[in-house]
C-alpha positions as CSV (number, residue, x, y, z in Angstrom):
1,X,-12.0,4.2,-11.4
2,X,-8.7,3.0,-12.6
3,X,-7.1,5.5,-10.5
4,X,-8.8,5.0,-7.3
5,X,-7.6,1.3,-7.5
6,X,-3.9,2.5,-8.0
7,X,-4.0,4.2,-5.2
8,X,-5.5,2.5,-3.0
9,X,-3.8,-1.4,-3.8
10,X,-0.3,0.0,-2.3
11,X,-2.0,1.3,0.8
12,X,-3.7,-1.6,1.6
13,X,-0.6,-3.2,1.5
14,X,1.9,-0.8,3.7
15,X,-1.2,-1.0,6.0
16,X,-1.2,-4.7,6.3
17,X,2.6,-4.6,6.8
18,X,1.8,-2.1,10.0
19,X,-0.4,-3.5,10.8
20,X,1.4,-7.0,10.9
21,X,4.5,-5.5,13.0
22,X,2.4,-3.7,15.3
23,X,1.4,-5.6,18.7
24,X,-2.3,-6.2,19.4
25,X,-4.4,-7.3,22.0
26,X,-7.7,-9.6,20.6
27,X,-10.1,-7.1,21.9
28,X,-7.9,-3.7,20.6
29,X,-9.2,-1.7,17.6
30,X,-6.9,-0.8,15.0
31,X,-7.0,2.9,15.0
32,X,-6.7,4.3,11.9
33,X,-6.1,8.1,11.0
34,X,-8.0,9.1,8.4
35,X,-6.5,13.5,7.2
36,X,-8.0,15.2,4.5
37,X,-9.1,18.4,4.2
38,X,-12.5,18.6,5.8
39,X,-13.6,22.6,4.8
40,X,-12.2,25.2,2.8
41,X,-11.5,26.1,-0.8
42,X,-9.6,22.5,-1.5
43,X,-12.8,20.4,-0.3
44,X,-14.3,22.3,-3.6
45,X,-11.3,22.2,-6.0
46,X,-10.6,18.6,-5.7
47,X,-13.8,17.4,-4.8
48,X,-12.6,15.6,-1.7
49,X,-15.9,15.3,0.3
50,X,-16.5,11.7,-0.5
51,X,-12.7,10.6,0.9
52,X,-14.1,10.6,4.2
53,X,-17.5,8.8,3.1
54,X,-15.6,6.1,1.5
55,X,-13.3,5.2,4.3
56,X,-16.6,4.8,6.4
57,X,-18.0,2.6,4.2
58,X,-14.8,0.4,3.7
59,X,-14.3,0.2,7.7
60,X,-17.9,-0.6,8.3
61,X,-17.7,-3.5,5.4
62,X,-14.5,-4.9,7.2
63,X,-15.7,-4.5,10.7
64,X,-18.9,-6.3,9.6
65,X,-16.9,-9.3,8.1
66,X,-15.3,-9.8,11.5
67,X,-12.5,-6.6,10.9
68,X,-9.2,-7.2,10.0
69,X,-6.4,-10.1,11.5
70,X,-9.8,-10.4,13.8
71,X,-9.9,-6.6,15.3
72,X,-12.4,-4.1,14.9
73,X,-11.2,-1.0,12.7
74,X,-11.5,2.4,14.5
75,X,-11.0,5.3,12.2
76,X,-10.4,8.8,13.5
77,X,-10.8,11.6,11.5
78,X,-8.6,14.4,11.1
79,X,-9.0,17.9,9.1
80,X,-5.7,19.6,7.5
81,X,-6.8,23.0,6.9
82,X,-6.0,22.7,3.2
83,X,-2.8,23.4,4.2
84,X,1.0,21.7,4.6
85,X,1.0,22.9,8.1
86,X,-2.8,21.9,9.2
87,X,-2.0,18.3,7.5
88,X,1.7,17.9,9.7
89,X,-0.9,19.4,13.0
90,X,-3.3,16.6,12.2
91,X,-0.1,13.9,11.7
92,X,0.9,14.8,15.5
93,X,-2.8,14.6,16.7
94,X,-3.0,11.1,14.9
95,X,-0.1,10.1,16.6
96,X,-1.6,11.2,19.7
97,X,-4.7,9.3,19.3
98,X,-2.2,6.4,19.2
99,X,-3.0,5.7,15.8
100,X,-0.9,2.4,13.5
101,X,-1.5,3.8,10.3
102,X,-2.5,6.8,8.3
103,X,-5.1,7.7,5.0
104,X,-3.8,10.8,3.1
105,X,-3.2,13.6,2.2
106,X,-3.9,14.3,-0.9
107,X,-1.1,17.1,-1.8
108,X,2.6,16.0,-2.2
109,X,3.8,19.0,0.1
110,X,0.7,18.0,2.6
111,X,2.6,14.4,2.7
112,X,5.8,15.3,2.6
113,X,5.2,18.0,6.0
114,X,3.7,14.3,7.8
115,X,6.3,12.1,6.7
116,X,8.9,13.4,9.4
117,X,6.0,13.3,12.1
118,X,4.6,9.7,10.7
């Protein structure tokens, strides 16, 4: 559990920092891109399937209790393939979605082929 909280206390701040910097209508949904790997071999090794799950659950909790700065939380969904290449393919379609921030990956070289799109 320790972990998860780790991981998660930095993101929720670079997010609120986006989030802060980035301009907002009151009706607008904060898009947020949510990659993982969705099928293959490294939903089974790392036991990823509840990533997804859990981002749902926080978003619905947040929208419920009236979203966040007072805008409704949209995530979108994107699968990497389990691979470096799939994630920086899903980084572009995020960015196409017009997406303010991004969940994942969960590989070092899966982030590091987003960073340069992000």
């Amino acid at each position: 559990m320790k972990r998860h909280r780790n991981f998660f206390i930095p993101w929720s701040v670079f997010l609120f920092w986006v989030l802060l910097s980035s301009p907002l209508h009151a009706a607008d949904a904060i898009k947020i891109a949510a990659i993982f790997p969705a099928t293959g071999q490294s939903v089974i090794d790392y036991g990823l399937r509840p990533h997804f799950s859990a981002i749902r659950l926080a978003v619905r909790q947040l929208n419920e209790a009236g979203g966040l700065l007072g805008h409704p939380i949209e995530i979108l969904e994107f699968g990497e393939q389990g691979t470096a290449l799939g994630a920086k393919q899903a980084a572009l379609e995020a960015i196409e979605a017009k997406a303010v921030a991004v969940i994942g990956a969960t590989r070092s070289s899966h982030s590091l082929a987003m960073a340069p799109v992000l």
